[in-house]
N, C-alpha and C positions, 0 to 999 in steps of 0.2 A: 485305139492305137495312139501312141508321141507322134506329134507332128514332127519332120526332121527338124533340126537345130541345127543352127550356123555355128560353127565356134565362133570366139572374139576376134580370132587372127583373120579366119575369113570374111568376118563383115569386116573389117577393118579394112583388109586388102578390098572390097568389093569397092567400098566409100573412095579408097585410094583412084580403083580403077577409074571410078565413073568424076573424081574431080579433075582426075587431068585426061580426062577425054573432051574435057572444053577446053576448045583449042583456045579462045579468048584468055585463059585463064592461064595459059602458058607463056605467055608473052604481056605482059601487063605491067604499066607503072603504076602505081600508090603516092601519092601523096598524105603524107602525116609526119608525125612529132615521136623522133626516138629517145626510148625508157628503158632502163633496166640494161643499158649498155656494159657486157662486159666482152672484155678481149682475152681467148684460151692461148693459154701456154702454145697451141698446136698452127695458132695462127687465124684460128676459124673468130667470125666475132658473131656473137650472139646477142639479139637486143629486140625490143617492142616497136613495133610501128604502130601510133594510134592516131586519133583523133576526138572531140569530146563524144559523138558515141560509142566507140568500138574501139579495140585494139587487135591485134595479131600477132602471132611470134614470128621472127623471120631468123635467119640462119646467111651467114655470108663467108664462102668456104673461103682459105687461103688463099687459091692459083686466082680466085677475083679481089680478096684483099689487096692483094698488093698492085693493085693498081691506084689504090685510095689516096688522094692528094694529102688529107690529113687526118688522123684519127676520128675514129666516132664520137659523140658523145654524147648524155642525156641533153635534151630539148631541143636539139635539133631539129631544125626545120629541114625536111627531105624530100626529093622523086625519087623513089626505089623503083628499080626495073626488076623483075623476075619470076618467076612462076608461081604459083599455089600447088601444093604438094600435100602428102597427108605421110607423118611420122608412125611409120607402125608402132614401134615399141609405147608411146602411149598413145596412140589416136589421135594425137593435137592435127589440126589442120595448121598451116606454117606457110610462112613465103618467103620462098629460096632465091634470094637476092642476086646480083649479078654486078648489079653499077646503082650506085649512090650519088644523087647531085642534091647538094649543100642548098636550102632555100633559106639560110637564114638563122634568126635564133625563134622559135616557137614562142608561137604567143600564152601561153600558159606559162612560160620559164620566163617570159619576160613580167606579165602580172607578178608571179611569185616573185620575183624580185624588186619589181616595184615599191610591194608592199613592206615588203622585208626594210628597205631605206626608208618608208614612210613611217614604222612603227618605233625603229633604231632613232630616226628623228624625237618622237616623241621619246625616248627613255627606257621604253620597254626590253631593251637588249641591254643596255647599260647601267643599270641599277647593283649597288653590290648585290654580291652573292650571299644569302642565308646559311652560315654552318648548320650541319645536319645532327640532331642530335644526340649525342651517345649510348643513351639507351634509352629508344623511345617508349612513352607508357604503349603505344598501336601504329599500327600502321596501314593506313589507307591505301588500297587498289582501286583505281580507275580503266579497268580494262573488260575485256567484253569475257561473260560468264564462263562462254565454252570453247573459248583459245588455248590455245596450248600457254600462251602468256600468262598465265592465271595459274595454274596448273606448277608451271617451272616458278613464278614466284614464291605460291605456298609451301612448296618442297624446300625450298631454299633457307626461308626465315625458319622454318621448325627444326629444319637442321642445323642452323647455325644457333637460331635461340628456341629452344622447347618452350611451348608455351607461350608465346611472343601473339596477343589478339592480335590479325588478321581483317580489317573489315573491308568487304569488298561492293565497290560499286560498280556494278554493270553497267555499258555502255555498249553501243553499235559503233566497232572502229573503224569501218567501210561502206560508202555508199552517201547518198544523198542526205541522211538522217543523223548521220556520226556524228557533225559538230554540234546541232543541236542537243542530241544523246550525251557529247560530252561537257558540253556547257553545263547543263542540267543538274548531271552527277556532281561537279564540281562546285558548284553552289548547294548543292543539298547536304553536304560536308554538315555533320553538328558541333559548332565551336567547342575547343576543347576535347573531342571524341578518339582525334590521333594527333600524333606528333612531326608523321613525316607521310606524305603521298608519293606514293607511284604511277605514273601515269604513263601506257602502252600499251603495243602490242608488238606480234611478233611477227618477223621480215616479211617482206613482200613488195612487187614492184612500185616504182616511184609512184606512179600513180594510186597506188593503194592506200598512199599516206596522205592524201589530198588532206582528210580530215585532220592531221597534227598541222596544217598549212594555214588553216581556217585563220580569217584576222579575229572572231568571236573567242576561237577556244584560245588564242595566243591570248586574248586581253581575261580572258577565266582563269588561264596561270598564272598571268604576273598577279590578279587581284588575292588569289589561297592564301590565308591566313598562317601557314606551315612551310615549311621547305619540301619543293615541290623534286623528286628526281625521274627524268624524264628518259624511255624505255622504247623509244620508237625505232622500230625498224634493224637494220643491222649497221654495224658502226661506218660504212661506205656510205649511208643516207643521212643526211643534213637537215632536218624541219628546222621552222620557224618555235617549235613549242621546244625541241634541242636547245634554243638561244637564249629564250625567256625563262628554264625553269631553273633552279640554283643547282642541280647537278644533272652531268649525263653520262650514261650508261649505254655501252652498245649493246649489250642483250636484257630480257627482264631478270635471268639470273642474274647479272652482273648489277642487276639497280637493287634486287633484294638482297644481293652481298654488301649493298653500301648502305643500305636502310638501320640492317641491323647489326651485332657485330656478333662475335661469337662467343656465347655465353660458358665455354668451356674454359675457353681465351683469358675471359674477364675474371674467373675462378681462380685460373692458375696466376694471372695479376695481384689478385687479392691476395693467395698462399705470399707470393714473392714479395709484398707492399707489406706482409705482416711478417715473413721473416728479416725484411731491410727495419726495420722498426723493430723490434725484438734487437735488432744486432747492435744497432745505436743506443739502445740504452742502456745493452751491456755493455757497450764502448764509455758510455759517458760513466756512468757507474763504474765503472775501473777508475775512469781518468778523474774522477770525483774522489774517490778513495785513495789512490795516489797521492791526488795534493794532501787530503787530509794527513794521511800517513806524515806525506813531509813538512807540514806544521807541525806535527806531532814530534818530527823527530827534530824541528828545528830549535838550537840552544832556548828563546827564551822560554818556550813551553815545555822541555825538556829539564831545565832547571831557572824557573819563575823569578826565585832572590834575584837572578840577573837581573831581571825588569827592574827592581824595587831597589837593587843596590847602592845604584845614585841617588836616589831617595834617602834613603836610610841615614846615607854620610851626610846628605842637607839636611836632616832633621837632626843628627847626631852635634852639624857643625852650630846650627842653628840653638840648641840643647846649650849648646857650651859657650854660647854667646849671651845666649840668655841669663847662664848661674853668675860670668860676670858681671856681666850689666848687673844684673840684682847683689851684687858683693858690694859693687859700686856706687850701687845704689845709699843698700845698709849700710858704709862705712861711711858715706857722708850723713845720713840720719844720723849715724851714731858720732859724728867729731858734732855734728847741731846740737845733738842732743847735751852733750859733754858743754859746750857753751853757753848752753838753758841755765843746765845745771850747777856749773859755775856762778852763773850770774844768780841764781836762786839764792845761791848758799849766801850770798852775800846780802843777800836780803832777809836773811834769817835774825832773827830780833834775839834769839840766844847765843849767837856766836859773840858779840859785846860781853853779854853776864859772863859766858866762861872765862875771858879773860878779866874777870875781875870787874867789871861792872855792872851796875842795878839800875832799875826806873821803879819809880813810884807810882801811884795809882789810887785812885780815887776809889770812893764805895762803891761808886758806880761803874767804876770799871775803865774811868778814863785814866788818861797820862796824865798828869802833874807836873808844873817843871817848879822850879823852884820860886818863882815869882811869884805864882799861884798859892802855893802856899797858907795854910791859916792857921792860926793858932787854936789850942784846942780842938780841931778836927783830928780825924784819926785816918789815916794813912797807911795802904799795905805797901813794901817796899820787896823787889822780887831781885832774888839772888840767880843764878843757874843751876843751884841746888834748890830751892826753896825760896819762901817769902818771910816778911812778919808785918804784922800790924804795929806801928807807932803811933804815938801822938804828940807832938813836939807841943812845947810852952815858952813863952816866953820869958829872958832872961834881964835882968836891970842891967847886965854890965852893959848891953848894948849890942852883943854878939848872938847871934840866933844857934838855938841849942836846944837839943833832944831831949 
């Protein structure tokens, strides 16, 4: 035979019965540090009561809200008065608040902020930011294997970019071993293997984020050699590794929307970057052929002689300078030459004979004058018609004679 079975409602309700049948347990203050503080639209506020070992949920209805000198908020240091109760609908065990006394700010909020000034000190918060960049060859995960974090990442990038490598580093995002787990991973990065890191996980109370707090994995961020986009928690949480990484995202979808871009995006960029390109050239090519055209049609290419016409007249005027300078030239040759000539003629040894005189001349060919003379020699005597040979002799009367 089945042993009988409790359903879950009635162990639930039994747990219920038997925690608030200790009467202690009804009337109780708590001291510890509130986490995960939010205030409902309804007025109820809902937030963690811990301590470093343990935490609790607690619930603090309206009709005692508003007795609350000032709002709640994370790190508060507190005495909560109120019962221990057990939530049926999921089984949480919880404590139903009543009156809140302010102890302060929590020493855990005060550390984290300590350090937060100590690190800001040193540069690590202020250092420019690395642009991310636009289409990375990979992209590295730093988040733990079996998160929902990892999960909404790789969905992200494949839908934005098909095919876009993915390499993912496992790490433990909770607990005593995270930062060490994500130091680790973040050194084990192989230079050159991605272009841009993700590093998170996904929401959960402030205390679950201890490990993005870590002053180890803060100083592992700022050392990555890449741009680091950091994925922690949901956009109401503030880490230290938020501060230090070059971009932040308040979910890991929203950090693998910025990782990579979208490759369908990038396609229709490229169609529109080669139709703007296309369009330009057939703008500049019109506007290239235009001007040509209006060279083409402008006068001196249209009829050239233009160009050359003043030309023409300098060479023509120049032409006509030239024939007289050279007239002027020849007519002075020619009155020289006329004066040569003149003087030539007058040196002519025939122009004497034609008017009627001769010279005599030896056999040899010389001149003769009359002194010279000798008797019995023979003498050519030259006319301008002709010559003759003589030979004069001497006469007694005393007069000299042919």
């Amino acid at each position: 035979m089945m042993p009988a079975a409790l359903t879950v409602s009635e162990l639930v309700a039994g747990i219920r019965r038997v925690v608030e049948g200790v009467s202690e347990w009804q009337h109780v203050w708590v001291a510890g540090e509130l986490s995960g503080v939010r205030h409902h639209s309804s007025g109820h506020w809902y937030f963690t009561v811990k301590d470093e070992g343990a935490q609790m949920r607690a619930v603090m209805f309206r009709r005692d809200a508003q007795l609350l000198r000032e709002p709640l908020k994370d790190g508060m240091a507190v005495l909560a008065y109120g019962r221990v109760g057990v939530f049926e609908r999921d089984g949480q065990t919880q404590l139903y608040v009543s009156m809140v006394r302010d102890m302060g700010r929590g020493s855990q909020d005060l550390q984290l902020e300590q350090l937060k000034q100590r690190l800001y000190a040193e540069g690590l918060f202020s250092r420019p930011k690395r642009a991310l960049p636009m289409v990375p060859r990979a992209v590295g995960v730093v988040t733990s294997p079996t998160g929902a974090a990892r999960h909404d990442i790789e969905t992200v990038i494949q839908r934005r970019y098909p095919g876009m490598p993915v390499h993912l580093f496992p790490v433990v995002v909770q607990g005593r071993e995270a930062p060490r787990s994500i130091v680790d991973a973040l050194m084990r990065i192989p230079p050159g293997s991605v272009d841009v890191v993700i590093i998170g996980r996904g929401g959960g109370a402030k205390e679950d984020l201890a490990a993005f707090n870590d002053e180890w994995v803060v100083r592992a961020v700022f050392a990555t050699p890449v741009p680091v986009i950091s994925a922690v928690g949901h956009e109401i949480d503030t880490t230290l590794v938020d501060l230090v990484a070059d971009m932040r995202a308040a979910t890991p979808s929203a950090a693998a929307e910025l990782a990579v871009p979208e490759l369908q995006q990038l396609l229709d960029w490229h169609t529109h970057l080669g139709e703007r390109l296309r369009s330009a050239m057939r703008q500049r090519f019109l506007w290239e052929r235009n001007r040509l055209n209006g060279w083409v049609a402008h006068g001196l290419l249209a009829h050239p002689d233009t160009l050359f016409r003043e030309y023409h007249h300098q060479l023509d005027r120049l032409d006509e300078r030239s024939e007289r300078a050279f007239e002027r030239v020849l007519v002075a040759l020619r009155h020289r030459y006329d004066r040569v000539a003149g003087s030539l003629a007058l040196l002519n040894p025939d122009l004497p004979l034609e008017q009627g005189y001769a010279y005599v001349t030896s056999r040899d060919g010389q001149l003769v004058t009359r002194d010279a003379v000798q008797w019995d020699q023979t003498y050519q005597v030259h006319w301008h018609d002709g010559s003759l040979w003589v030979a004069p002799r001497h006469q007694e009367s005393g007069d000299g004679g042919v």
